[in-house]
C-alpha positions, 0 to 999 in steps of 0.5 A: 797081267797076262800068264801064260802056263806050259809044261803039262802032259802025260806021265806015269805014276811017280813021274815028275813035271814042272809047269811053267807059268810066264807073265808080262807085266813089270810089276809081277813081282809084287803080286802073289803068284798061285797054282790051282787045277781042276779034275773033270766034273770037279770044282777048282782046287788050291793047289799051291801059292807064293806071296809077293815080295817075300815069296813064303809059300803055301799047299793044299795039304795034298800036294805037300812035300811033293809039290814045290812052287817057286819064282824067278822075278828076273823072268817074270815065271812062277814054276810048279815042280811036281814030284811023285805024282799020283793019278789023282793029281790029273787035272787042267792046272792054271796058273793065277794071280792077284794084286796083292802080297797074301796068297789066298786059297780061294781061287775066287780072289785071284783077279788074273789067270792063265790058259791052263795046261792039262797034266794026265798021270797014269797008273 
């Protein structure tokens, strides 16, 4: 699987994005689907995920009630509808993959990542 994420900038505080994320691959939608992102000089963080087939989701608790991931299985996509958003959401946000149902918030368990795509929110 190889994904490709797109949609990041700069916006203010409370403005809202939504990062794309397209992936080749006939099958994609039997994998979990995942949003993490990363601050400068901070590790990788859990943002959001989605399992496959059945597509529940989960969040950091940061992002809940103002981020929303979902999928497209016709467009082989995963979005992340980003409301409200903070400066402290600045980060580069990858988007991720694994061949598997559960939607792991360990980004050490995701086997397929995209490029990244940088969203910088000012106050």
């Amino acid at each position: 699987v190889q994904l490709q994420a797109s949609g990041g900038g700069l916006v203010q505080a409370g403005d809202s994005l939504r990062l794309s994320c397209a992936a080749s691959g006939r099958t994609f939608s039997r994998y979990a689907a995942g949003w993490f992102r990363q601050a400068p000089g901070k590790g990788r963080e859990f943002v959001a995920a989605i399992t496959g087939y059945d597509e529940n989701t989960r969040y950091a608790d940061s992002v809940k009630g103002r981020f929303t991931i979902s999928r497209d299985i016709a467009k082989n996509t995963v979005f992340l509808q980003m409301n409200s958003l903070k400066p402290e959401d600045t980060a580069v946000y990858y988007c991720a993959a694994r061949e598997s149902y559960y939607a792991n918030s360990d980004y050490q368990k995701w086997g397929y990542w995209g490029q990244g795509t940088l969203v910088t929110v000012s106050s």
